[in-house]
DSSP file (Angstrom, degrees, kcal/mol; ACC not computed):
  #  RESIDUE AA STRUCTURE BP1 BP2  ACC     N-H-->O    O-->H-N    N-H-->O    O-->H-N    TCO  KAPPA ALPHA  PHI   PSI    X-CA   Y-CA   Z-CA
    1    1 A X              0   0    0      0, 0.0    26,-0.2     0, 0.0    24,-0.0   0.000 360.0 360.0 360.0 123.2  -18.4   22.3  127.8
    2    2 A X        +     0   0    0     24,-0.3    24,-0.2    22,-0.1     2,-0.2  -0.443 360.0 156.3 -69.3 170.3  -16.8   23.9  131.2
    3    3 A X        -     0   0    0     20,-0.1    22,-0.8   102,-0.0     2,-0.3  -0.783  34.7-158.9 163.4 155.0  -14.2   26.0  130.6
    4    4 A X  E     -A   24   0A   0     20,-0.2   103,-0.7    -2,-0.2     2,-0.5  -0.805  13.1-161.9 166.8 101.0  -12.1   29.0  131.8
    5    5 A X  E     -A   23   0A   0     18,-0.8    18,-1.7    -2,-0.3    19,-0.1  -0.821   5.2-157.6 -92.3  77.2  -10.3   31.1  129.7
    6    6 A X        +     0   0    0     -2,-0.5     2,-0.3    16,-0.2    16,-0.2  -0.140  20.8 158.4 -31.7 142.0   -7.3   33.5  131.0
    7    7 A X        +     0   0    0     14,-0.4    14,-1.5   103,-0.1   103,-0.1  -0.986  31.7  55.3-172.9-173.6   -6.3   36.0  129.5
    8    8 A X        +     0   0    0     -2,-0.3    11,-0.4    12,-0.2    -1,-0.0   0.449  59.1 130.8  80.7 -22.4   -4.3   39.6  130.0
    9    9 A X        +     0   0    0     85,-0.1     2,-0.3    12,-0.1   103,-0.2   0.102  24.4 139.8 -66.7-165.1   -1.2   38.6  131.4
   10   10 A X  E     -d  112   0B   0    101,-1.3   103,-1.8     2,-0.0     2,-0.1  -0.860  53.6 -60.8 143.0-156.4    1.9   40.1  129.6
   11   11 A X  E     +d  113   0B   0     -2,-0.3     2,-0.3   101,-0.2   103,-0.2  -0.589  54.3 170.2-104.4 162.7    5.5   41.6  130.6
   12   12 A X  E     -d  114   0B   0    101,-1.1   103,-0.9    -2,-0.1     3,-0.1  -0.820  38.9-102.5 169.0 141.3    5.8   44.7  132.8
   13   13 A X  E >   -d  115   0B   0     -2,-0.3     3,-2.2   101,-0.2     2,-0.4  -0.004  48.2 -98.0 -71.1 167.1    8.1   46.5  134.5
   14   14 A X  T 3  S+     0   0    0    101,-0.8    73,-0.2     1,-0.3    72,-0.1  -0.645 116.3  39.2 -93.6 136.5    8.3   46.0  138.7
   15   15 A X  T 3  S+     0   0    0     71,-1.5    70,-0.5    -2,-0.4    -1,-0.3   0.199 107.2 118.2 104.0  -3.7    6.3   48.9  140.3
   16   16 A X    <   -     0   0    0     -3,-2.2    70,-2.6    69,-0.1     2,-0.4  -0.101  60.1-115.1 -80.3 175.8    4.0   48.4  137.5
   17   17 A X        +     0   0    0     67,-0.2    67,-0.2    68,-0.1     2,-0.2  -0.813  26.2 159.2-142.3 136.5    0.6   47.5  136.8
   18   18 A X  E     -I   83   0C   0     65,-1.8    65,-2.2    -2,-0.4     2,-0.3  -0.691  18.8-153.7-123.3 167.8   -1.8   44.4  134.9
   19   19 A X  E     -I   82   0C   0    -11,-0.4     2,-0.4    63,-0.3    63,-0.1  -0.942  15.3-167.0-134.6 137.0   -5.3   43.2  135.0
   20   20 A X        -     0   0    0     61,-0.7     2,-0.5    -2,-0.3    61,-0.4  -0.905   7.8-143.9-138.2 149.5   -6.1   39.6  134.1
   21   21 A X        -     0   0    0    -14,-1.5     2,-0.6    -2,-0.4   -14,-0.4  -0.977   9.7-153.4-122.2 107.9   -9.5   37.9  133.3
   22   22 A X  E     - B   0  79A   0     57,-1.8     2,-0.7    -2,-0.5    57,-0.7  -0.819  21.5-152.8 -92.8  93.5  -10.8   34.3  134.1
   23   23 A X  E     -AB   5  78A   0    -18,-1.7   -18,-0.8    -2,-0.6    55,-0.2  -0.446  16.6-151.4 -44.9 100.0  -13.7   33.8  131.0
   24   24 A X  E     +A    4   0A   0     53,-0.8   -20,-0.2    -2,-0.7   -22,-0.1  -0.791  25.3 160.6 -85.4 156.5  -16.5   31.0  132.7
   25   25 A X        +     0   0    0    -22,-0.8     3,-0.1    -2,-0.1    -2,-0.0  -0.367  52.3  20.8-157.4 113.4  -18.4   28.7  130.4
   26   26 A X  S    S+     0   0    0      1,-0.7     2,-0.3   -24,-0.2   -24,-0.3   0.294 108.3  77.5 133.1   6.5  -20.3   25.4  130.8
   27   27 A X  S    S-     0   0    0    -26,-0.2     2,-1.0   -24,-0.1    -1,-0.7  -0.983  94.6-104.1-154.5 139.7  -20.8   25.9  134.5
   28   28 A X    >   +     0   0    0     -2,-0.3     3,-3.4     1,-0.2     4,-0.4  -0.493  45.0 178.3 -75.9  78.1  -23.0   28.0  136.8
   29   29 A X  G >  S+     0   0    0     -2,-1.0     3,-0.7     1,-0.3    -1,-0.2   0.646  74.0  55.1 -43.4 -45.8  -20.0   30.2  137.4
   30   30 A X  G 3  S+     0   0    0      1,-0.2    -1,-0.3    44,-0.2    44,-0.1   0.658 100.6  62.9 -80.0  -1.0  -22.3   32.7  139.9
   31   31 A X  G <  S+     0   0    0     -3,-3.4     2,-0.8     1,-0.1    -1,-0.2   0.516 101.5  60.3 -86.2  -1.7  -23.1   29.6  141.9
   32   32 A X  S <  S-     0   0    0     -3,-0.7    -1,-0.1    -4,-0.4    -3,-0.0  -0.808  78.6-119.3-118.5  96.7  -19.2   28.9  143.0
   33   33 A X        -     0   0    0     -2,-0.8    66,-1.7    19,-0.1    67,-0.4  -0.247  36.4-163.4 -36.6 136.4  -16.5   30.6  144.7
   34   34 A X  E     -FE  51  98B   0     17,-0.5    17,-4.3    64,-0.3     2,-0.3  -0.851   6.1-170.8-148.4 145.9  -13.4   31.1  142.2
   35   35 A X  E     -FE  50  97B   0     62,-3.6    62,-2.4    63,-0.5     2,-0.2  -0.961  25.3-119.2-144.8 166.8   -9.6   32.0  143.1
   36   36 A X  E     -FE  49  96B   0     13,-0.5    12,-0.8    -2,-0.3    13,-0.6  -0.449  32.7-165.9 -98.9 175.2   -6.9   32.9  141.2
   37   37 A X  E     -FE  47  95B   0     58,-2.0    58,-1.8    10,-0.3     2,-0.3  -0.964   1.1-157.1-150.1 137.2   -3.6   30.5  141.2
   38   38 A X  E     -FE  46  94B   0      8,-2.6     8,-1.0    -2,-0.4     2,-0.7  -0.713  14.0-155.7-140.6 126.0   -0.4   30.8  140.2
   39   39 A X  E     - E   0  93B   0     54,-0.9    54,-1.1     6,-0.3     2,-0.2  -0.670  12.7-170.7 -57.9  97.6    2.9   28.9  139.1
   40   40 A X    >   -     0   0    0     -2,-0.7     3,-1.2     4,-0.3     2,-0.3  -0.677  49.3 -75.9 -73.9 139.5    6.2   30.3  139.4
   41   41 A X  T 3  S+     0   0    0      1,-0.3     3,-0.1    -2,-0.2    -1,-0.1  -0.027 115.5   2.6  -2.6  79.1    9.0   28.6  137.9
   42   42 A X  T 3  S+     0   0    0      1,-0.4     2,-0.3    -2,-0.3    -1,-0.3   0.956 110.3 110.4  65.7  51.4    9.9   25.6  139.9
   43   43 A X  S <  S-     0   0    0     -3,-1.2    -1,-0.4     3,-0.0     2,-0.1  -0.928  72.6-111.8-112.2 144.2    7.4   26.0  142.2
   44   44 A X        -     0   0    0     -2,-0.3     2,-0.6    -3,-0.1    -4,-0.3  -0.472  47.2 -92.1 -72.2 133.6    4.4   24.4  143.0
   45   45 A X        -     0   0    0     -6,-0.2    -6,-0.3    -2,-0.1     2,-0.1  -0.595  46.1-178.8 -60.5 119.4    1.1   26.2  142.3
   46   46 A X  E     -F   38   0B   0     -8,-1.0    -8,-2.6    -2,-0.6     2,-0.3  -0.522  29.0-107.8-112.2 159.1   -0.5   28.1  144.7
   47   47 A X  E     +F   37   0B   0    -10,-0.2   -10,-0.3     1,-0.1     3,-0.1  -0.808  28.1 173.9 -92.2 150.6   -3.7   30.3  145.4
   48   48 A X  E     +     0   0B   0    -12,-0.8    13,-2.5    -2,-0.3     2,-0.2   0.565  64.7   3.4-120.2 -32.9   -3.1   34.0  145.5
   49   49 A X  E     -FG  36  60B   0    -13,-0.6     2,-0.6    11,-0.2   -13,-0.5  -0.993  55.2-172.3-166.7 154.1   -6.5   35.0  145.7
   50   50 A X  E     -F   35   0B   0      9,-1.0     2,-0.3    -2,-0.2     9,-0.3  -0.940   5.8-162.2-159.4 158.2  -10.2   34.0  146.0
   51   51 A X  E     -F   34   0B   0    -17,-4.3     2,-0.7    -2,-0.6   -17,-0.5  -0.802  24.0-121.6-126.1 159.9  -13.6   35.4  146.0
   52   52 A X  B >>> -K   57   0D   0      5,-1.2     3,-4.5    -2,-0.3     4,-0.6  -0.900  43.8 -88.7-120.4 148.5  -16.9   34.0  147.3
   53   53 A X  T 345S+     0   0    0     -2,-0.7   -21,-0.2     1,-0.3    -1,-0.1   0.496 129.0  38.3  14.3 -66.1  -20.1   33.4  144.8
   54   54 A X  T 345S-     0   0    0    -23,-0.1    -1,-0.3    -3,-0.1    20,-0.1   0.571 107.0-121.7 -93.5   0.7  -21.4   36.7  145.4
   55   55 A X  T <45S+     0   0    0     -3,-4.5    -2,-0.2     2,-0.2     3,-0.1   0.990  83.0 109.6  78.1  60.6  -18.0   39.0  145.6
   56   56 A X  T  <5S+     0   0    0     -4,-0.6     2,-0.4     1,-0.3    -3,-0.1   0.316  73.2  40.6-129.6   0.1  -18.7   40.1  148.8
   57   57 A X  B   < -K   52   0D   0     -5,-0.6    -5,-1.2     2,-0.0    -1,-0.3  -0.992  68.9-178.7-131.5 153.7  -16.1   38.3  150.5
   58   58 A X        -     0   0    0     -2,-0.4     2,-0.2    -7,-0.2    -7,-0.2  -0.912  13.4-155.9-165.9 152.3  -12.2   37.7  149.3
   59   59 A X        -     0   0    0     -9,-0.3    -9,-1.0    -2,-0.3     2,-0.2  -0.290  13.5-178.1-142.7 140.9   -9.2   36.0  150.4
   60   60 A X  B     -G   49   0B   0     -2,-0.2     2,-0.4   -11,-0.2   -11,-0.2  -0.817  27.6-104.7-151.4 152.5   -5.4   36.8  149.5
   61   61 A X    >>  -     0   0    0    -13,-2.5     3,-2.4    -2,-0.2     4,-0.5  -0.723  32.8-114.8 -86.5 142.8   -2.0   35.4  150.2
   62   62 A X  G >4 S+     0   0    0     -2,-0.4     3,-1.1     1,-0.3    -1,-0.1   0.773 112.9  61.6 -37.1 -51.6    0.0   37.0  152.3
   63   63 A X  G 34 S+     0   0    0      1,-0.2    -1,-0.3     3,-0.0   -15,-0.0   0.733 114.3  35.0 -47.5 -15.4    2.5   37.8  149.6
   64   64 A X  G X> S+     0   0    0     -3,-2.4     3,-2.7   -16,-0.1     4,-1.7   0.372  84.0 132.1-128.0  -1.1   -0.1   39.9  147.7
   65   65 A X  T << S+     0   0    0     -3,-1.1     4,-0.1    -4,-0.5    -5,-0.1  -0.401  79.0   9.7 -65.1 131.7   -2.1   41.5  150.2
   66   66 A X  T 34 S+     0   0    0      2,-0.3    -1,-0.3    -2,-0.1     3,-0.1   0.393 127.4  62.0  93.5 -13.2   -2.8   44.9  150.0
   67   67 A X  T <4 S+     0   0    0     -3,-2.7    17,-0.5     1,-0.1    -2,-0.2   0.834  98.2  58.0-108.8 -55.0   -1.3   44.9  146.4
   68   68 A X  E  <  -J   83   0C   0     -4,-1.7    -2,-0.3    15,-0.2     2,-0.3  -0.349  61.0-171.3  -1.0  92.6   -3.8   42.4  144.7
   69   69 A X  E     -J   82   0C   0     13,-1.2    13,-0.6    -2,-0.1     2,-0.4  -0.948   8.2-159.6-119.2 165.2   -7.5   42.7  144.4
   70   70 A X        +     0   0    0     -2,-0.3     2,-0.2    11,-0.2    11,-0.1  -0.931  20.9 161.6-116.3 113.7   -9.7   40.2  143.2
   71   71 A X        -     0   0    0     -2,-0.4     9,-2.3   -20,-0.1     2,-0.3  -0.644  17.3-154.9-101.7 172.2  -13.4   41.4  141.9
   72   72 A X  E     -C   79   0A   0      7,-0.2     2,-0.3    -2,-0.2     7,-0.2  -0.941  16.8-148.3-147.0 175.8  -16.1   39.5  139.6
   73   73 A X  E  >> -C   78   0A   0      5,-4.0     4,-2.5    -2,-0.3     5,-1.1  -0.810  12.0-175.1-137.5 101.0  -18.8   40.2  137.3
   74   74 A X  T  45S+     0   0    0     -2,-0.3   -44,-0.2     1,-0.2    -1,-0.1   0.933  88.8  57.0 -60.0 -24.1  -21.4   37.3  137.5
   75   75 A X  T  45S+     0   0    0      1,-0.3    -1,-0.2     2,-0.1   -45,-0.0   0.778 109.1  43.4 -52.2 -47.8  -23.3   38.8  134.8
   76   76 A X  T  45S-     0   0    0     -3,-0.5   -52,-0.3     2,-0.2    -1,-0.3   0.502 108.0-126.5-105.2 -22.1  -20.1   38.7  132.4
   77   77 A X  T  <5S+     0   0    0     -4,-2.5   -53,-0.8     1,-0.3     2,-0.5   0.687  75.6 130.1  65.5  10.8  -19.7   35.0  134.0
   78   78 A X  E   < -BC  23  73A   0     -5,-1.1    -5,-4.0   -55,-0.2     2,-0.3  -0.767  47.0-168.1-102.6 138.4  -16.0   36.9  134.6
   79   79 A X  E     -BC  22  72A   0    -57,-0.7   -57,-1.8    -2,-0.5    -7,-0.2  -0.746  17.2-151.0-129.0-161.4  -13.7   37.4  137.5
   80   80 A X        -     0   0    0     -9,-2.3   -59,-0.2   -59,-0.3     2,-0.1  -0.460  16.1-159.8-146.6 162.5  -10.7   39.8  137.7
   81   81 A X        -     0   0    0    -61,-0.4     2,-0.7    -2,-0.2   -61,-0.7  -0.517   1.5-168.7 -96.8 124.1   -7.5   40.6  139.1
   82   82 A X  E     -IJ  19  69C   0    -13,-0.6   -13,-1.2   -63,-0.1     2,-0.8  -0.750  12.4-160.0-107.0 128.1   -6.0   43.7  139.2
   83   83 A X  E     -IJ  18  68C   0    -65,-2.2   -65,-1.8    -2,-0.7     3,-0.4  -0.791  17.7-178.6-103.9 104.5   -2.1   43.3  140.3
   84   84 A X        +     0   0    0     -2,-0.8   -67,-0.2   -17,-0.5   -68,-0.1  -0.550  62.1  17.5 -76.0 147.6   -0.7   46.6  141.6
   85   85 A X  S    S-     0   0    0    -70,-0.5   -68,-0.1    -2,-0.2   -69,-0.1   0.578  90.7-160.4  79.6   4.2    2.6   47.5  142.8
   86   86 A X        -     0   0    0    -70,-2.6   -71,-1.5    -3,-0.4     2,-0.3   0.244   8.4-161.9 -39.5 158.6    3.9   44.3  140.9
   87   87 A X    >   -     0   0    0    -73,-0.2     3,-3.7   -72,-0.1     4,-0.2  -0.984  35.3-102.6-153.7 145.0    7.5   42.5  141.7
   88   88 A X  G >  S+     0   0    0      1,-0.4     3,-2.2    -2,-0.3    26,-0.4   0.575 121.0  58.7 -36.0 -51.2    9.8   40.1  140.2
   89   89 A X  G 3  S+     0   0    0      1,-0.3    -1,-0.4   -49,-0.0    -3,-0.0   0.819  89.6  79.3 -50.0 -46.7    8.6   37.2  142.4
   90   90 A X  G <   +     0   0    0     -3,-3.7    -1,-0.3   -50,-0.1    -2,-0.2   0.624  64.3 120.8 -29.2 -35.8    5.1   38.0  140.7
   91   91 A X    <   +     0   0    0     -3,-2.2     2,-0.2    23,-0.2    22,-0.2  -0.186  42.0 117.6 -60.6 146.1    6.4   36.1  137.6
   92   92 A X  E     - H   0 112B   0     20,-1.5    20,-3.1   -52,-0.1     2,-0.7  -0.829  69.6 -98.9 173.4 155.4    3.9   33.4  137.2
   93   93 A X  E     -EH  39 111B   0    -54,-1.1   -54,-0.9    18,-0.3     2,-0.5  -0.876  44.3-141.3 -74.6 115.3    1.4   31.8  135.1
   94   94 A X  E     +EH  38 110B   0     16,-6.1    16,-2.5    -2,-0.7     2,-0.3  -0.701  24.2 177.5-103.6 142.7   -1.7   32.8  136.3
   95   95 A X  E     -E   37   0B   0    -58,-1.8   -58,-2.0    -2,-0.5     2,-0.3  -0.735  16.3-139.9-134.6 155.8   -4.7   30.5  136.4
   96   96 A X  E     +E   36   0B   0     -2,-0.3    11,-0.5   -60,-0.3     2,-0.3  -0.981  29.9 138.3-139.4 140.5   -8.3   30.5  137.6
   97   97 A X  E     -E   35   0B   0    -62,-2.4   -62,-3.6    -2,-0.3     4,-0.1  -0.979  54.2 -63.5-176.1 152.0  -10.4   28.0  139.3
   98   98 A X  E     -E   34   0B   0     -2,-0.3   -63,-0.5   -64,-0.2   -64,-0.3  -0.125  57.7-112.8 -39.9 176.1  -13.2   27.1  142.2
   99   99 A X  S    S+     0   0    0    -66,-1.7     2,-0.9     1,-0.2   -65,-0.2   0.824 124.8  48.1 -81.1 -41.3  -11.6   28.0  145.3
  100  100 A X  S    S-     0   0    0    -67,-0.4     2,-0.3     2,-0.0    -1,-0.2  -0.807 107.7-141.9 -91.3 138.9  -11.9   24.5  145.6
  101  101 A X        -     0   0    0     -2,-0.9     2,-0.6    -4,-0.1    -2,-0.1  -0.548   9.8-138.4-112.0 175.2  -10.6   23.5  142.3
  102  102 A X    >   -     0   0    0     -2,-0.3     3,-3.5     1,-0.1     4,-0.3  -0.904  13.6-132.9-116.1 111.6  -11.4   21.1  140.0
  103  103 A X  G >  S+     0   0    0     -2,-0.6     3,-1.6     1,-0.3    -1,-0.1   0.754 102.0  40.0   7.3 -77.3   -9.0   19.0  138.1
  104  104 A X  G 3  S+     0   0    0      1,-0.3    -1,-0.3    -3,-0.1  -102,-0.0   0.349 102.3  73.5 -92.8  31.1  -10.3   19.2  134.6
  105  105 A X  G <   +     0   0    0     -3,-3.5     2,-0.7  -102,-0.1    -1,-0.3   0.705  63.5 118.9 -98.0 -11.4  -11.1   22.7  134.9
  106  106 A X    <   -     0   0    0     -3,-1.6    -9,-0.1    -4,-0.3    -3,-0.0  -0.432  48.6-162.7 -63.1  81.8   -7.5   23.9  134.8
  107  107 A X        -     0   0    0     -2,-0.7  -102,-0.1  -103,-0.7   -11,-0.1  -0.011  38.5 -86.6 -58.3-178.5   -7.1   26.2  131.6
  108  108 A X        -     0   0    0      1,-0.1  -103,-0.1  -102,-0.1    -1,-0.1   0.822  62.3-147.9 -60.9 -40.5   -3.9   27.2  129.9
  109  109 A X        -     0   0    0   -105,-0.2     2,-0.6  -103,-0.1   -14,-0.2   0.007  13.5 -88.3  94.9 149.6   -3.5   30.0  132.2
  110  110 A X  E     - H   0  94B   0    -16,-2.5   -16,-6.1  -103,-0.1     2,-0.6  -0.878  31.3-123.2-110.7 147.5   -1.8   33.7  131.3
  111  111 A X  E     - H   0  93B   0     -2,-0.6  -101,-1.3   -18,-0.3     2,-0.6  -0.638  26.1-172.5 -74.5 111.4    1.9   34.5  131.6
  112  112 A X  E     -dH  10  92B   0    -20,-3.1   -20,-1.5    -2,-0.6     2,-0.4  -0.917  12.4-179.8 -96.0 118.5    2.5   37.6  134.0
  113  113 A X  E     -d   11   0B   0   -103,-1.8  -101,-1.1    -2,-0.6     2,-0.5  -0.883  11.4-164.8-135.2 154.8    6.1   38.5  133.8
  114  114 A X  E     -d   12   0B   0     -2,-0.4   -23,-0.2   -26,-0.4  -101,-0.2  -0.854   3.1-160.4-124.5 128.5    7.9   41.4  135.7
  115  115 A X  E      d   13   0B   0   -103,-0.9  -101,-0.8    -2,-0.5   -27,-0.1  -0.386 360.0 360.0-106.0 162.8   11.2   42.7  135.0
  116  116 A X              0   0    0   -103,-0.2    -1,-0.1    -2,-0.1  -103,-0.1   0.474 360.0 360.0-120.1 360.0   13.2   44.6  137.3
């Protein structure tokens, strides 16, 4: 069964910092290029950040550059973000997926939110 499991998110103050975790299973996970996503509150989901197959190459939105990293572990069938420097706008559900993503891969996703 695919699947891709978030997990990590929680509340934190702005200037702070969290690490969040995308779980693969069901799927050759090292075979794929994977980004992270998020939903803000009456916003439409967006990608924030994205890695390719072998982590040697990555991606970010402009909002998150430079604050953001994305890594993976193929081994662990895991990828990463670690969110530095966070800000209120940050709030989101954060989600994981190919870079291109796929419909019924769309887990529950973790809740990031940042207080000012």
């Amino acid at each position: 069964q695919v699947q891709l499991v978030e997990s990590g998110g929680g509340l934190v103050q702005a200037g702070g910092s969290l690490s969040v975790s995308c779980a693969a299973s069901g799927f050759s996970f090292g075979t794929y290029d994977m980004a992270w996503y998020r939903r803000a509150p009456g916003q439409e989901r967006e990608m924030v950040a994205s890695i390719s197959r072998s982590g040697g190459s990555t991606t970010y939105a402009d909002s998150v550059k430079g604050r953001f990293t994305v890594s993976r572990d193929n081994g662990k069938k895991t990828m990463y973000l670690q969110m530095n420097s966070l800000k209120v706008e940050d709030t989101a559900v954060y989600y994981c997926n190919r870079a291109s993503p796929v419909k019924y891969m769309w887990g529950q996703g973790t809740q990031v939110t940042v207080f000012s």
